[in-house]
C-alpha positions in Angstrom: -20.7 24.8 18.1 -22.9 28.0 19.0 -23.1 28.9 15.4 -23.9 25.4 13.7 -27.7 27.0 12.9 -25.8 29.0 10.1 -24.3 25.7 8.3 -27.1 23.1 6.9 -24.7 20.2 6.3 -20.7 19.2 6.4 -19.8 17.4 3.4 -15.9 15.5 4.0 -13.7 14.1 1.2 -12.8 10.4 2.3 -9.1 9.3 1.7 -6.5 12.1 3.9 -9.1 13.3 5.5 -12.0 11.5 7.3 -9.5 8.0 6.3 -6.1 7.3 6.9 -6.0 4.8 4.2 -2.3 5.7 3.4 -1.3 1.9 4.8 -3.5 -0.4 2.7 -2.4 2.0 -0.8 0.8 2.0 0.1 1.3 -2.2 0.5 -0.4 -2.2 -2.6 1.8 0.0 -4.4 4.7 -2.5 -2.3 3.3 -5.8 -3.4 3.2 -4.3 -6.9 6.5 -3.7 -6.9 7.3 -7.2 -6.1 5.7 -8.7 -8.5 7.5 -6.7 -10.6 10.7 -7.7 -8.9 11.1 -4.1 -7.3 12.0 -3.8 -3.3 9.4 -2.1 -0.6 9.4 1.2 -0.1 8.7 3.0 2.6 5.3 4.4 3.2 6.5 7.8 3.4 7.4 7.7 0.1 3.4 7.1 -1.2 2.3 9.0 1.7 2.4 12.1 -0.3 0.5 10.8 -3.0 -2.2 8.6 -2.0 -4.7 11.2 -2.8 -4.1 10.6 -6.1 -5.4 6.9 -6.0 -3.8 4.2 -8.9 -2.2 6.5 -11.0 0.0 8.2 -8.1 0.5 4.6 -6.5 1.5 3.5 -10.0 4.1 6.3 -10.4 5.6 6.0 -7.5 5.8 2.3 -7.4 7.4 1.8 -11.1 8.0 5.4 -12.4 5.4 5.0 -14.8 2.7 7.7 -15.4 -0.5 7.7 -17.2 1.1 8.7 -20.7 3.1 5.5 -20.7 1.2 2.4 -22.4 2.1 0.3 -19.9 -0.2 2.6 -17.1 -3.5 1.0 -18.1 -2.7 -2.9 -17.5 -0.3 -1.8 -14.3 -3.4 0.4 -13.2 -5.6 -2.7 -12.9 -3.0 -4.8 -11.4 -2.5 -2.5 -8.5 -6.2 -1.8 -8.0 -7.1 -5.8 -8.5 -3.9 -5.5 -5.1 -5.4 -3.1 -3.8 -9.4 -4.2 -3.7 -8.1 -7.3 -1.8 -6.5 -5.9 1.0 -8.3 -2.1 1.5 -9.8 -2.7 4.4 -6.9 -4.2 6.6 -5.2 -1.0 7.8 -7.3 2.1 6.8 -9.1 3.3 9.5 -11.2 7.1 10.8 -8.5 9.0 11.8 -8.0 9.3 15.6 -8.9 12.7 16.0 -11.3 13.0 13.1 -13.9 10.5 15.4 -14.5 13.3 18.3 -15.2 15.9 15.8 -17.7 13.6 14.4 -19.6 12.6 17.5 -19.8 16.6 17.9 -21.3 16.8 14.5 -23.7 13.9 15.3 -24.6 15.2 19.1 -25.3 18.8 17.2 -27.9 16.9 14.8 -25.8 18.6 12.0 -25.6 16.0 9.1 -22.6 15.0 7.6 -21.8 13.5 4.2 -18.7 12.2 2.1 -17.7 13.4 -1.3 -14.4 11.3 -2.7 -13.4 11.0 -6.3 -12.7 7.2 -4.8 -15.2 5.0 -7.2 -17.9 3.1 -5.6 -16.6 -0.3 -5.7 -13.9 0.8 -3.4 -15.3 3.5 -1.3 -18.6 1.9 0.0 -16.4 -1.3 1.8 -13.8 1.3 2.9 -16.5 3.3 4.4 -18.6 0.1 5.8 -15.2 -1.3 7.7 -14.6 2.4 9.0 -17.8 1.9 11.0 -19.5 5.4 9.0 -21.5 4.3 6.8 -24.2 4.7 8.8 -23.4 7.9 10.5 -22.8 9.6 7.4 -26.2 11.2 5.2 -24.9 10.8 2.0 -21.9 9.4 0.0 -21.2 10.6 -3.7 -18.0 8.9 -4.9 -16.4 9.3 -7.9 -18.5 7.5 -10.4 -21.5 8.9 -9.0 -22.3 11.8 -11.4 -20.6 12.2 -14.8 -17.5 14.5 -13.7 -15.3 13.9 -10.6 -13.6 16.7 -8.5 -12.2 19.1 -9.4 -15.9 19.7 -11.1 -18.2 21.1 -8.4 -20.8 18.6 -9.7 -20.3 15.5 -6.9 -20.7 18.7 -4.6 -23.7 19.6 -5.9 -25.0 16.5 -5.9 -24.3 15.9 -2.3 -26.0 19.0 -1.1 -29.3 18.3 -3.5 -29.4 14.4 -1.5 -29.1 16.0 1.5 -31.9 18.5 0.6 -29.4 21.7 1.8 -28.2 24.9 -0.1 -24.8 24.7 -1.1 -24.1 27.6 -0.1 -25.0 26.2 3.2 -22.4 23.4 3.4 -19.1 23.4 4.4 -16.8 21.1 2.3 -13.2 19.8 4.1 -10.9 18.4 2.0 -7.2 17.8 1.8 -6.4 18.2 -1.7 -6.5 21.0 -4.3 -8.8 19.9 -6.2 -11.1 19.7 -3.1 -10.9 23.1 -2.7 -11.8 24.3 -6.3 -14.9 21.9 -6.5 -15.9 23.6 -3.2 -15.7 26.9 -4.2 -17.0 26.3 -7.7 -20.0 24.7 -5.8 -20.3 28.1 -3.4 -19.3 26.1 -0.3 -17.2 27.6 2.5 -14.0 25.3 2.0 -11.5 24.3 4.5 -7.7 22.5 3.6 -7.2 19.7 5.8 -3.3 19.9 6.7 -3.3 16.6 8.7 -3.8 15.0 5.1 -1.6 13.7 2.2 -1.4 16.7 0.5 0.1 16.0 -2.7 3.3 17.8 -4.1 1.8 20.9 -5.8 0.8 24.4 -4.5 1.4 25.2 -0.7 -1.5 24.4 1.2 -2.1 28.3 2.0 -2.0 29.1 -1.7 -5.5 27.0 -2.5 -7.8 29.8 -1.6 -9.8 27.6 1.0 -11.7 30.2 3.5 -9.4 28.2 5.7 -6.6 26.0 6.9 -7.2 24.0 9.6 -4.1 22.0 11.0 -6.2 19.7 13.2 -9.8 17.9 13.1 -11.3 20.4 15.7 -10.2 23.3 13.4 -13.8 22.1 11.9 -15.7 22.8 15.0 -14.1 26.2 15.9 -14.9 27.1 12.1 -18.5 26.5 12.6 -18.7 28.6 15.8 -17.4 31.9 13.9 -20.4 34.1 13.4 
């Protein structure tokens, strides 16, 4: 990382992309559906959508979206499911941990910045084994507005005490990418993550795709 002097700080979003917390959403969204006398489904079928938290668990589970009135009760069911069993399966991703012992051996800090709210995102990050690795966390009850709004962002980078400008901000969702910008981050699209079903990843505008963790590093080297 011969040009990590030009960066002051790396700033992750949590679920898809530092987290593969796919498995513990996804039996949640399963034991939601049979309690309301629905079969499993397969994960791949929530994969997609985890980064979307209750409301794209919900969906997929039942089919029912935000405008029905049934979302908000169904909402908290699933993430009364999903608070008791988040920590059984989610875990760093495998080739996210060398990238972040580079990070840490470089004495470049490191942070989190997930529209996840705090009750869910501090135990998640705690059983990862991060939370004390990583500088900051800002989740999504944190500051008034959640991603897309560049605020968390910009909140991250003033705990951290760097220019935004000097942070680079990974992410594996849309939205990540427009908060990052709007914060004047350099902004990389995770593809190993869940993506959602909108735009093609190459049409976010990130300064970047990176199809694996060390994409991160190699980033950081470029002059």
């Amino acid at each position: 990382m011969t040009g990590r002097r030009t960066w002051g700080a790396v700033l992750f979003d949590l679920d898809g992309t530092l987290v593969d917390s796919a498995p513990d959403l996804g039996e949640a969204a399963n034991e939601l559906r049979q309690r309301h006398g629905q079969d499993p489904l397969p994960l791949s079928d929530f994969r997609p959508m985890t980064g979307t938290g209750a409301r794209g668990m919900v969906d997929v589970a039942l089919g029912i979206g935000v405008d029905d009135p049934r979302f908000p009760s169904l909402r908290d069911e699933y993430l009364a499911l999903y608070e008791a069993r988040m920590t059984r399966l989610t875990r760093v991703f495998d080739a996210m941990a060398p990238v972040l012992d580079a990070l840490d051996a470089a004495g470049l800090p490191w942070g989190i910045v997930t529209n996840k709210y705090t009750r869910f995102a501090e135990p998640v990050v705690r059983a990862a084994g991060i939370a004390t690795r990583s500088c900051v966390l800002v989740c999504g009850d944190t500051t008034a507005h959640a991603k897309p709004h560049p605020e968390p962002l910009l909140e991250a980078a003033r705990r951290i005490g760097v220019a935004p400008r000097a942070c680079v901000y990974v992410g594996d969702d849309h939205r990540d990418v427009i908060a990052g910008r709007a914060a004047g981050m350099a902004t990389l699209a995770a593809a190993w993550g869940y993506l959602g079903i909108g735009e093609p990843i190459d049409q976010w505008g990130a300064d970047a795709v990176i199809d694996h963790p060390n994409g991160l590093l190699n980033f950081l080297s470029m002059p």
